[in-house]
Jmol script that loads the backbone (N, CA, C; Angstrom):
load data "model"
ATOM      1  N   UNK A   1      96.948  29.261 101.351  1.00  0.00           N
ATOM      2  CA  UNK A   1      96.707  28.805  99.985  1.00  0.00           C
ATOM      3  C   UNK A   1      98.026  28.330  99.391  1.00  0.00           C
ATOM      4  N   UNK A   2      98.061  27.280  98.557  1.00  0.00           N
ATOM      5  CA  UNK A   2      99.085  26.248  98.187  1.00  0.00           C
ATOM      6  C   UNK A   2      99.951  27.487  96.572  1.00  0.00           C
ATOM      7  N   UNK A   3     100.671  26.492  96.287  1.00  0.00           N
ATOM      8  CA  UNK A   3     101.338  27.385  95.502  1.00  0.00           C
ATOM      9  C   UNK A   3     100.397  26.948  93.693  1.00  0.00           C
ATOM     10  N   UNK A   4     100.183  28.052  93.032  1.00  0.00           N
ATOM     11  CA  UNK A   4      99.574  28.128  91.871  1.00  0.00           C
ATOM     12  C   UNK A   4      99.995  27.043  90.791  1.00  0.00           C
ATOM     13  N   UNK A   5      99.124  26.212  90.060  1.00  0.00           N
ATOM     14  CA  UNK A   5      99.409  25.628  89.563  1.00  0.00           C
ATOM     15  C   UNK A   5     100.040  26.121  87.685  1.00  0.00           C
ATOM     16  N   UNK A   6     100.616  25.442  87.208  1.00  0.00           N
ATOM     17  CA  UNK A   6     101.070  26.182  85.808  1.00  0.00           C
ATOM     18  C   UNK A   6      99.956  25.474  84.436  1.00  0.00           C
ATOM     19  N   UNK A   7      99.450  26.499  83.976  1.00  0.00           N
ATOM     20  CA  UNK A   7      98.568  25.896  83.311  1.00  0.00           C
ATOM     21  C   UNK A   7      98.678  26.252  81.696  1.00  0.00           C
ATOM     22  N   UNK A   8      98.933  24.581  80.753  1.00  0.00           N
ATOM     23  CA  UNK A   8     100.026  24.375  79.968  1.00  0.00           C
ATOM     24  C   UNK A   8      98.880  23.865  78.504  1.00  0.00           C
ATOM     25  N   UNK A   9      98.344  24.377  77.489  1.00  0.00           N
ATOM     26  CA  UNK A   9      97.571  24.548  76.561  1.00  0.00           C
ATOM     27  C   UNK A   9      98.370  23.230  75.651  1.00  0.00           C
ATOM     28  N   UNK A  10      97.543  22.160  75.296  1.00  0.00           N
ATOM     29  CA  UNK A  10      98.338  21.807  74.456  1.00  0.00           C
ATOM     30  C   UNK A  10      97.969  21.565  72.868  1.00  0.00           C
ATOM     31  N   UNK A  11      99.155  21.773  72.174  1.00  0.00           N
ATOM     32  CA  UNK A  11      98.718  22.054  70.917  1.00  0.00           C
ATOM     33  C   UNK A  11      97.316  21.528  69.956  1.00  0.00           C
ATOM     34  N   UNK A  12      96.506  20.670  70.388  1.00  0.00           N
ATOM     35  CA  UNK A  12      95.361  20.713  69.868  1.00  0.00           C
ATOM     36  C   UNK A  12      93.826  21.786  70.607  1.00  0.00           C
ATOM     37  N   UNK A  13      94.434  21.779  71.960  1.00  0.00           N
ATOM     38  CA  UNK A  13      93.810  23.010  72.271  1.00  0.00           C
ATOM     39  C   UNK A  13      94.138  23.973  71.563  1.00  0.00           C
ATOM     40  N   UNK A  14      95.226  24.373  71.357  1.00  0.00           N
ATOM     41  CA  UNK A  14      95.076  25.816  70.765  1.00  0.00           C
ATOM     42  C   UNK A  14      94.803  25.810  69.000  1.00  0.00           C
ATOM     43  N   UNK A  15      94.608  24.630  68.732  1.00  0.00           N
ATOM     44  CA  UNK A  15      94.014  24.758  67.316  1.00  0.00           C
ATOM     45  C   UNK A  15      93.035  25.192  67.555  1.00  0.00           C
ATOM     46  N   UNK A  16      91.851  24.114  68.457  1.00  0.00           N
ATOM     47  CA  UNK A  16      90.603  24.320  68.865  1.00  0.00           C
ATOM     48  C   UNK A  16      90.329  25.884  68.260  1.00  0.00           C
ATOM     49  N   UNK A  17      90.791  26.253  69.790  1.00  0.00           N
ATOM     50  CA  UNK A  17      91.221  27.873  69.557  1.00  0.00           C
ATOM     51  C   UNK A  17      90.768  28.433  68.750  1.00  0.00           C
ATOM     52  N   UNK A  18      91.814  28.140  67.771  1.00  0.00           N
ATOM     53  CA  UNK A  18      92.194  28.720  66.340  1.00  0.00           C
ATOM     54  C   UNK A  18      90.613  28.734  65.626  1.00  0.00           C
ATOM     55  N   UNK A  19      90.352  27.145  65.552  1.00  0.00           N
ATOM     56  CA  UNK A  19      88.956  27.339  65.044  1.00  0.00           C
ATOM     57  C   UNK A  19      87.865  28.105  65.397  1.00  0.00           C
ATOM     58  N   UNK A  20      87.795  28.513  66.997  1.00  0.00           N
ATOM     59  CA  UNK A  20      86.630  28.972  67.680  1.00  0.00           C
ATOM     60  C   UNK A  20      86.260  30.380  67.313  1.00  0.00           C
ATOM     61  N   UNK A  21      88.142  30.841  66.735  1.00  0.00           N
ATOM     62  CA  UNK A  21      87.879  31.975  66.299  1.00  0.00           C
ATOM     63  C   UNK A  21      87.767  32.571  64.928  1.00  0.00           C
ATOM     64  N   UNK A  22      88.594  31.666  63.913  1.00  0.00           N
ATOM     65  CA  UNK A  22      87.796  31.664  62.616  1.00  0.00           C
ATOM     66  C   UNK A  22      86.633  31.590  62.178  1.00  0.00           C
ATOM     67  N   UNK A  23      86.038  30.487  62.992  1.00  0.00           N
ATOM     68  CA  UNK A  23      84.308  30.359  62.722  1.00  0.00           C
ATOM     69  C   UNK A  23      83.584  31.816  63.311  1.00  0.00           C
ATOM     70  N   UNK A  24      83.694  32.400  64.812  1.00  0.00           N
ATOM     71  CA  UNK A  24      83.016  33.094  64.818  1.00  0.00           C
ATOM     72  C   UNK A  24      83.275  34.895  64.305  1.00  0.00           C
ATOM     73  N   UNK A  25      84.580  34.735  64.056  1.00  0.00           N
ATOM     74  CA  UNK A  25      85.091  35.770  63.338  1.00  0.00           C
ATOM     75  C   UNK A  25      84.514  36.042  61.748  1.00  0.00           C
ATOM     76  N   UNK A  26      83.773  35.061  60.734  1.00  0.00           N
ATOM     77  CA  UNK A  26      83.487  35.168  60.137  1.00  0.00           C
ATOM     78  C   UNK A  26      81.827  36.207  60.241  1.00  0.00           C
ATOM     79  N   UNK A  27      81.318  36.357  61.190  1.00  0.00           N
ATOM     80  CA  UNK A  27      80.602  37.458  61.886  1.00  0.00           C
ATOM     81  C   UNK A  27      81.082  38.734  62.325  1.00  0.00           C
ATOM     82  N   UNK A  28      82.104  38.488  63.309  1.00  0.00           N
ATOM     83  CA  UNK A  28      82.247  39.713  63.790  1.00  0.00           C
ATOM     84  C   UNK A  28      83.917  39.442  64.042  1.00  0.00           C
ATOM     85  N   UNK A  29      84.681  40.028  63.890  1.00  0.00           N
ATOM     86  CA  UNK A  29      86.601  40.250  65.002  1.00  0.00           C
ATOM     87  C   UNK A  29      86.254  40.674  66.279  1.00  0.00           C
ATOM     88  N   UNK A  30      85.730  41.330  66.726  1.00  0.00           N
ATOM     89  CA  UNK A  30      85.281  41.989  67.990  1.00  0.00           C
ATOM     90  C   UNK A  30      84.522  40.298  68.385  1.00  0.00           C
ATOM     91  N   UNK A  31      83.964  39.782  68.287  1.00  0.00           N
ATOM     92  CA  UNK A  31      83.143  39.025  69.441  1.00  0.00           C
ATOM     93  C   UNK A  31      83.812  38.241  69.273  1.00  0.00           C
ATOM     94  N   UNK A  32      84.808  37.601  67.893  1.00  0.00           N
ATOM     95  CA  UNK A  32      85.357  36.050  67.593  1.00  0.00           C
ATOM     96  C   UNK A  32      86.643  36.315  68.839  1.00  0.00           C
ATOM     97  N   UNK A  33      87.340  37.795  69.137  1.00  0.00           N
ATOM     98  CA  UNK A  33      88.311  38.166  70.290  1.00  0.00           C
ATOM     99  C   UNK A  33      87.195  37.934  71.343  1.00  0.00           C
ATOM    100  N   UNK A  34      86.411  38.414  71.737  1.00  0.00           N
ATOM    101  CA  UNK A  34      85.826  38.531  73.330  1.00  0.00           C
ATOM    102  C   UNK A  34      85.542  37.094  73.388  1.00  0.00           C
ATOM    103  N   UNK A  35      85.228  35.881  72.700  1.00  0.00           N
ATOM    104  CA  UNK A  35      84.781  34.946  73.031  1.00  0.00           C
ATOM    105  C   UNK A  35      86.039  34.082  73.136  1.00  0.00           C
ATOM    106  N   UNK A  36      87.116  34.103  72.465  1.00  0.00           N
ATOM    107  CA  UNK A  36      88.629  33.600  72.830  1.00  0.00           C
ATOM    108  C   UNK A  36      89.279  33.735  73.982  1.00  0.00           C
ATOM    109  N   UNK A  37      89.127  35.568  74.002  1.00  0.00           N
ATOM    110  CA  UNK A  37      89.486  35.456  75.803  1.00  0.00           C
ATOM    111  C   UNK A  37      89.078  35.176  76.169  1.00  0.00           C
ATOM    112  N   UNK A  38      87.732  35.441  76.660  1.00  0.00           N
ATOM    113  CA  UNK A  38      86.899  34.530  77.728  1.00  0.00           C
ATOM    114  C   UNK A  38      87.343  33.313  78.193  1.00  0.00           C
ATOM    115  N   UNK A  39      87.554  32.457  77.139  1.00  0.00           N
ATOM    116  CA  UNK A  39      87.991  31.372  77.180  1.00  0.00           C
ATOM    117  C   UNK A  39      89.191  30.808  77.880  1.00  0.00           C
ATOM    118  N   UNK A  40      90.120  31.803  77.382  1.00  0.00           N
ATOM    119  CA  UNK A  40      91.953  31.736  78.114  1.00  0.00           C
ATOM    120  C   UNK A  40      91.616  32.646  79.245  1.00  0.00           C
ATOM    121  N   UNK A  41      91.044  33.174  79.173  1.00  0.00           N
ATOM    122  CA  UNK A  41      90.766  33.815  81.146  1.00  0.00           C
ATOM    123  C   UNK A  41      90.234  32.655  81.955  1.00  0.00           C
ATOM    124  N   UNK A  42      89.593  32.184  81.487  1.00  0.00           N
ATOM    125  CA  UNK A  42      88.990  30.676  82.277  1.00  0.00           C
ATOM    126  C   UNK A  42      89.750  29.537  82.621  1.00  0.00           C
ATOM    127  N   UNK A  43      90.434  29.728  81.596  1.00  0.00           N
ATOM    128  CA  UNK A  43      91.843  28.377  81.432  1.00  0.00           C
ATOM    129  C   UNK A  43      93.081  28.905  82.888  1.00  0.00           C
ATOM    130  N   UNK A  44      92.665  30.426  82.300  1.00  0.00           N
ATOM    131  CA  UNK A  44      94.429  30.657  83.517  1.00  0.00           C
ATOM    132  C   UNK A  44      93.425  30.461  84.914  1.00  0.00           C
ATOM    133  N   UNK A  45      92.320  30.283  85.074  1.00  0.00           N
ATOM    134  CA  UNK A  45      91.635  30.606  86.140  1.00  0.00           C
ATOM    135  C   UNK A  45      92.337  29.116  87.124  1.00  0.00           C
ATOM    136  N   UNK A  46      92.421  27.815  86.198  1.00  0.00           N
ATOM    137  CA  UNK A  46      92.969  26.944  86.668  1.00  0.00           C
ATOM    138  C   UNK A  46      93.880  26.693  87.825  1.00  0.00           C
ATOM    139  N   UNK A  47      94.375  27.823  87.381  1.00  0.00           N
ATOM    140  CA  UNK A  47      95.783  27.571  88.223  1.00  0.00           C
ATOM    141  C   UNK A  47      95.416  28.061  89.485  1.00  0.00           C
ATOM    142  N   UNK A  48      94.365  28.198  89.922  1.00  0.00           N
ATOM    143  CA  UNK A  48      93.828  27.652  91.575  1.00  0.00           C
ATOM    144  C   UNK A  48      92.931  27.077  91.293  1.00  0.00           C
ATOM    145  N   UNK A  49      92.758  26.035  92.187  1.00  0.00           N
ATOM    146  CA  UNK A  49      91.546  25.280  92.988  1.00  0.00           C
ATOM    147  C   UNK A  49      91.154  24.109  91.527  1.00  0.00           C
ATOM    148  N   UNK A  50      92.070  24.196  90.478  1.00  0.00           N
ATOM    149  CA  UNK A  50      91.952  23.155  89.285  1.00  0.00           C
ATOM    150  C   UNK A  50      91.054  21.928  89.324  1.00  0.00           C
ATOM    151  N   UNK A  51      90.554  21.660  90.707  1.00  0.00           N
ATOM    152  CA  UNK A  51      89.905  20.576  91.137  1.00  0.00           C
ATOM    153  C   UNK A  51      88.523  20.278  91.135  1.00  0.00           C
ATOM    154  N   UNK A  52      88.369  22.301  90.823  1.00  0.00           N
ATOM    155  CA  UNK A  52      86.794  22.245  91.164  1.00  0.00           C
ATOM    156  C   UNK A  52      85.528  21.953  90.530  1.00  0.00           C
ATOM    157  N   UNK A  53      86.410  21.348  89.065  1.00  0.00           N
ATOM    158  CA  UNK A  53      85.188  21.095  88.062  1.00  0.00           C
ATOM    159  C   UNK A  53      85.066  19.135  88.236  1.00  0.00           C
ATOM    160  N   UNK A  54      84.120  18.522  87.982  1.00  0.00           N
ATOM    161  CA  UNK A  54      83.924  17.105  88.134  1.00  0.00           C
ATOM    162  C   UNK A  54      84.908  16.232  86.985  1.00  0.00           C
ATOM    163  N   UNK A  55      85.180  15.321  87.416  1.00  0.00           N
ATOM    164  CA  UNK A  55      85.930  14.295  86.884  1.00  0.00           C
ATOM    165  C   UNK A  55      84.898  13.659  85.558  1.00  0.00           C
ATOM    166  N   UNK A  56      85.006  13.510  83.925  1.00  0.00           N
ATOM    167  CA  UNK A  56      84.035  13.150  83.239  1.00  0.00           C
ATOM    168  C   UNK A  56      84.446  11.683  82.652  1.00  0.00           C
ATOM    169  N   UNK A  57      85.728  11.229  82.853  1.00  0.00           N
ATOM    170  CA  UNK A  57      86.303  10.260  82.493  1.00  0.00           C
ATOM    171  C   UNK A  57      87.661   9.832  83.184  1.00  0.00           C
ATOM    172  N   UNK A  58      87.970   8.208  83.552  1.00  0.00           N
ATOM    173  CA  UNK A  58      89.034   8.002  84.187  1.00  0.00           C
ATOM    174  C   UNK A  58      89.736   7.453  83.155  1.00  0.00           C
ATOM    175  N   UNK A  59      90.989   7.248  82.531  1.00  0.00           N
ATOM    176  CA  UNK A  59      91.543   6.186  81.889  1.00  0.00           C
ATOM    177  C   UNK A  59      92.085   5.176  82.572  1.00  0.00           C
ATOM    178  N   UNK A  60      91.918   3.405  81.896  1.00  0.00           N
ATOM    179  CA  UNK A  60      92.785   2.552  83.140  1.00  0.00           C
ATOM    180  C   UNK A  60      94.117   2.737  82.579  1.00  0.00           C
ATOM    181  N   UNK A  61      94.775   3.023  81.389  1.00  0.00           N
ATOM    182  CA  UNK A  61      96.427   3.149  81.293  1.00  0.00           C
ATOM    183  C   UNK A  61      96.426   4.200  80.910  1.00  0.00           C
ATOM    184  N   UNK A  62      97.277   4.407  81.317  1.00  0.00           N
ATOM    185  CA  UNK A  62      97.793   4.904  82.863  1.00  0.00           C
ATOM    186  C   UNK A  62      96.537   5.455  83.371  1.00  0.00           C
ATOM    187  N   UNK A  63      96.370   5.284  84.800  1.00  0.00           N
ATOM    188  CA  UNK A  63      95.293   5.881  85.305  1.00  0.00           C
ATOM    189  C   UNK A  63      94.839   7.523  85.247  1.00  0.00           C
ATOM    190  N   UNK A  64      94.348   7.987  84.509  1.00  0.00           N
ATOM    191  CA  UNK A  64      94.049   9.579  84.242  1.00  0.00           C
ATOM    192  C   UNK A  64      92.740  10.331  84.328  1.00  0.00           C
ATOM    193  N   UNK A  65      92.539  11.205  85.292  1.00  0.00           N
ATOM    194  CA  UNK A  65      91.328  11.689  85.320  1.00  0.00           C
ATOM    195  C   UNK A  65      91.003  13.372  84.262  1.00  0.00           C
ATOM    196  N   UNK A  66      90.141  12.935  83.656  1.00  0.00           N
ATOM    197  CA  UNK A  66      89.944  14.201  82.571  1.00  0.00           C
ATOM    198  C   UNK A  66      88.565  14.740  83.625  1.00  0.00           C
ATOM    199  N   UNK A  67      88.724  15.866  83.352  1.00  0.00           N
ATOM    200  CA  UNK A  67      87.631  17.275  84.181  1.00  0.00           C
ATOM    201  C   UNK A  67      87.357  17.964  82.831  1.00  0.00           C
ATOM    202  N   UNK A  68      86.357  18.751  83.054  1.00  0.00           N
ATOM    203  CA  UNK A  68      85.293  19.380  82.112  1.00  0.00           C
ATOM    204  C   UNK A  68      84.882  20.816  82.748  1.00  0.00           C
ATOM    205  N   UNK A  69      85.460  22.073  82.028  1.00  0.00           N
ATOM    206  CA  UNK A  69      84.796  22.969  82.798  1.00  0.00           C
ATOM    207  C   UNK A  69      83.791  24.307  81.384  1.00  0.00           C
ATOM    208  N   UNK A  70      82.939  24.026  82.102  1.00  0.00           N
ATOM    209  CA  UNK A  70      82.076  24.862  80.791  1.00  0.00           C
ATOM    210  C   UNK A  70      82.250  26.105  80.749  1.00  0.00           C
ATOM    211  N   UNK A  71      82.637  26.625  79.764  1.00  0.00           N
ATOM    212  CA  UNK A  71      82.772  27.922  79.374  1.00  0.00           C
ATOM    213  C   UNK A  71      81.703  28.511  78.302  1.00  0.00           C
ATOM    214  N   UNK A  72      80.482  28.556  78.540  1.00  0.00           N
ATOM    215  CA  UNK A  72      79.150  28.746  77.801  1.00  0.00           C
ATOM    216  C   UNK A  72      79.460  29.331  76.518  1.00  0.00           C
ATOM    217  N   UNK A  73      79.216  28.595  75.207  1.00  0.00           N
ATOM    218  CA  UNK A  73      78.602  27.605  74.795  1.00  0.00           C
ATOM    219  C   UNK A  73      79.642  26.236  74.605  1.00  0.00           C
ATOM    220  N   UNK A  74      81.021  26.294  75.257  1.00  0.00           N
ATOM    221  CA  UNK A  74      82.149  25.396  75.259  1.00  0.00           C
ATOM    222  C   UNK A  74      82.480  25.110  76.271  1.00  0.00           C
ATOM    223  N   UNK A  75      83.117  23.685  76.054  1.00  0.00           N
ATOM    224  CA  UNK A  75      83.306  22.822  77.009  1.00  0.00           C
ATOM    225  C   UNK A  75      84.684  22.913  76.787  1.00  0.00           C
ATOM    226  N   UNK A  76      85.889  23.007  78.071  1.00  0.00           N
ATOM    227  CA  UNK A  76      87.107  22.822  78.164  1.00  0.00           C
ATOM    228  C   UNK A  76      87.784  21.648  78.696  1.00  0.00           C
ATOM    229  N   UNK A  77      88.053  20.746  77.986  1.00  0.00           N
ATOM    230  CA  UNK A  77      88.497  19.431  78.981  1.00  0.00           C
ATOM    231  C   UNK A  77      90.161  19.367  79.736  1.00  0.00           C
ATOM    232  N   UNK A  78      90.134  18.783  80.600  1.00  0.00           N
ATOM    233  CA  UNK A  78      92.187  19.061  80.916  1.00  0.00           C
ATOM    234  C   UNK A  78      91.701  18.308  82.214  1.00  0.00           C
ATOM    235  N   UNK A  79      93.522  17.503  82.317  1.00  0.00           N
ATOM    236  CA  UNK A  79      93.687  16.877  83.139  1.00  0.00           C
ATOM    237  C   UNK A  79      94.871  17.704  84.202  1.00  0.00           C
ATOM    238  N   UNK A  80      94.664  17.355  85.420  1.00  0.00           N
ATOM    239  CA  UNK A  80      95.714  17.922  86.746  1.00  0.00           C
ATOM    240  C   UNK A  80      96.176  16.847  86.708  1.00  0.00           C
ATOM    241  N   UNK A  81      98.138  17.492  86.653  1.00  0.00           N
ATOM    242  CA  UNK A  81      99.088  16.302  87.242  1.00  0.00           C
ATOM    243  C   UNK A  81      99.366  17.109  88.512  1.00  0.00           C
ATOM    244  N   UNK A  82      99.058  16.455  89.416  1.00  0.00           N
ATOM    245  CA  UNK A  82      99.451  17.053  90.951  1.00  0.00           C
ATOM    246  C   UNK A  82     100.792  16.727  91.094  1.00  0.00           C
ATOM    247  N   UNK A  83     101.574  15.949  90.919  1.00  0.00           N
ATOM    248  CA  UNK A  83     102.869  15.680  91.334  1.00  0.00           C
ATOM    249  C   UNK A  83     103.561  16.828  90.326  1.00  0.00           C
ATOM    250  N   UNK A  84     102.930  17.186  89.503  1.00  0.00           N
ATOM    251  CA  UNK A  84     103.733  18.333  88.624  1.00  0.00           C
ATOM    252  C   UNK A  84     103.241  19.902  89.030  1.00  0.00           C
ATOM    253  N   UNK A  85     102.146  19.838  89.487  1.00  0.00           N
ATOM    254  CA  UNK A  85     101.504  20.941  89.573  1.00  0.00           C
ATOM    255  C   UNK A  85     101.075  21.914  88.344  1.00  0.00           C
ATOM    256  N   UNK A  86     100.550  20.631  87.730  1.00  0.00           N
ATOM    257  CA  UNK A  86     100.420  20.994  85.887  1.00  0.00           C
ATOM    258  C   UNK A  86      98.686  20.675  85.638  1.00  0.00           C
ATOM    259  N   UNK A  87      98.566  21.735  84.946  1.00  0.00           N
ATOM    260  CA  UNK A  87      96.955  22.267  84.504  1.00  0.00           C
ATOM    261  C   UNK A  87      97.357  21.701  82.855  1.00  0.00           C
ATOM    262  N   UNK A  88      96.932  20.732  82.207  1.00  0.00           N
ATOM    263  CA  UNK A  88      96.895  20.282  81.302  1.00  0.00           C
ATOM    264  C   UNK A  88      95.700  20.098  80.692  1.00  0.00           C
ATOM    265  N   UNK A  89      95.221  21.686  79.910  1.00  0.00           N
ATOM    266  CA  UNK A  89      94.273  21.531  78.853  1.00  0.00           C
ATOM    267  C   UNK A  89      94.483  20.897  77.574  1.00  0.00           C
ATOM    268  N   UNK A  90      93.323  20.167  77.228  1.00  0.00           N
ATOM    269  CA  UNK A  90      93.458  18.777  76.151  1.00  0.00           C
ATOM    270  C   UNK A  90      92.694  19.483  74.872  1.00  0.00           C
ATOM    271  N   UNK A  91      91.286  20.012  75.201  1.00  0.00           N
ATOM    272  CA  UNK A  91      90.586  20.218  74.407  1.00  0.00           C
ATOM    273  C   UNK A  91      89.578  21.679  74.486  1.00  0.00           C
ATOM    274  N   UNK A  92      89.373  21.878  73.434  1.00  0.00           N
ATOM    275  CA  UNK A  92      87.986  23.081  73.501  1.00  0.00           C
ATOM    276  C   UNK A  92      87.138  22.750  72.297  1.00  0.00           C
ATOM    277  N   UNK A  93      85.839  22.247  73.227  1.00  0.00           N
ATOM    278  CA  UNK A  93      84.944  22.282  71.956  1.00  0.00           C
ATOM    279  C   UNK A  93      83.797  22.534  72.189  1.00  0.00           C
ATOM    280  N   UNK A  94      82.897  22.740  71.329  1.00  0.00           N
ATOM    281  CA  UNK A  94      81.526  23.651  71.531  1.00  0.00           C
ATOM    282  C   UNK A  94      80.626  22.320  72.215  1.00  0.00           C
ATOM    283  N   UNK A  95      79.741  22.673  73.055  1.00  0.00           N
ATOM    284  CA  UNK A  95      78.972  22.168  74.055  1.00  0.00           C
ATOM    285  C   UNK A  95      78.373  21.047  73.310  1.00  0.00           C
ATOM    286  N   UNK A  96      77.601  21.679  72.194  1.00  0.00           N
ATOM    287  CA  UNK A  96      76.511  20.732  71.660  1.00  0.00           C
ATOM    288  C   UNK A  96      76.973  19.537  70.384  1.00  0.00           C
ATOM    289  N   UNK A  97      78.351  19.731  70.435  1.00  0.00           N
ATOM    290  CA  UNK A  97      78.789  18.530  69.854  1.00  0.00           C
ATOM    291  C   UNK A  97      79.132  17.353  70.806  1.00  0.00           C
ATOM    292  N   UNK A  98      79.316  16.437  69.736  1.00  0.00           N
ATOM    293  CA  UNK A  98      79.499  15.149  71.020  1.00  0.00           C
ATOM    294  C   UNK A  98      80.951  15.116  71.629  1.00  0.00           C
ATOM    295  N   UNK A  99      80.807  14.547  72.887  1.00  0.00           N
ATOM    296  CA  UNK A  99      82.160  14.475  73.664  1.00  0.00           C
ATOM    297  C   UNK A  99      83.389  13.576  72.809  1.00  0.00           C
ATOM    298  N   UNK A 100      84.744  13.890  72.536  1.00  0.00           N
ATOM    299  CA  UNK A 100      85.919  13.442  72.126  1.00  0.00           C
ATOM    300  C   UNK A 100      86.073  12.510  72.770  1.00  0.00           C
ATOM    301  N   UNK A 101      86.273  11.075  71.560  1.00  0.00           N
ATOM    302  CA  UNK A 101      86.217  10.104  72.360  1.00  0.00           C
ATOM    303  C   UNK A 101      87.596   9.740  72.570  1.00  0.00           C
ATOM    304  N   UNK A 102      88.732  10.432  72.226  1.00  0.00           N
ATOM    305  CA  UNK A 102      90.263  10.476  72.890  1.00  0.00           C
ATOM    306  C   UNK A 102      90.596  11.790  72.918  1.00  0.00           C
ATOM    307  N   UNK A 103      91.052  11.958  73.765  1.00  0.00           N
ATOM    308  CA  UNK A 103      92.058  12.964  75.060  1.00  0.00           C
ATOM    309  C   UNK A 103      93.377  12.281  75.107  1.00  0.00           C
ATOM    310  N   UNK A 104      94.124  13.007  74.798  1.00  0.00           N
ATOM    311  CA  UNK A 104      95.612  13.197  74.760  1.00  0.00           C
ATOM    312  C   UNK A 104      95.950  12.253  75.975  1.00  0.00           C
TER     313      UNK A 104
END
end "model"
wireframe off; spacefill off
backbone 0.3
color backbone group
């Protein structure tokens, strides 16, 4: 097995974040935490096999492939730079909204 990739949140992800847990914290602190980690346990999960979720968009400049990995009821988007060995999460947003039509 290859060496672990570093997996690097970037600041509108972790607003996301921020929001996922204000909104559901207004219910409960206990679930608005269990549903955050969840989330960043999934993210560090990246840093193997980063490949294994499907490609949902290519960009032509610069050529960039964005991946999508669901974290029920959220969707995590991030791109792999292989020449860096960089896990670059872009976004977190809840499933049933519509897909971001720009990515970092």
């Amino acid at each position: 097995m290859g060496e672990a990739y570093r997996v690097i949140v970037t600041a509108r992800a972790s607003k996301d974040l921020h929001s996922v847990y204000d909104y559901i914290s207004k219910d409960s602190q206990d679930s608005a935490a269990r549903v955050v980690d969840q989330i960043l346990g999934s993210m560090d999960s990246l840093a193997t096999f980063p490949h294994r979720y499907p490609v949902i968009r290519a960009s032509r400049r610069p050529p960039r492939e964005t991946r999508l990995m669901p974290v029920r009821p959220y969707l995590v988007y991030y791109r792999v730079i292989d020449s860096e060995r960089v896990v670059l999460v872009l976004r977190v947003d809840h499933g049933a909204r519509r897909r971001p039509r720009r990515l970092q």
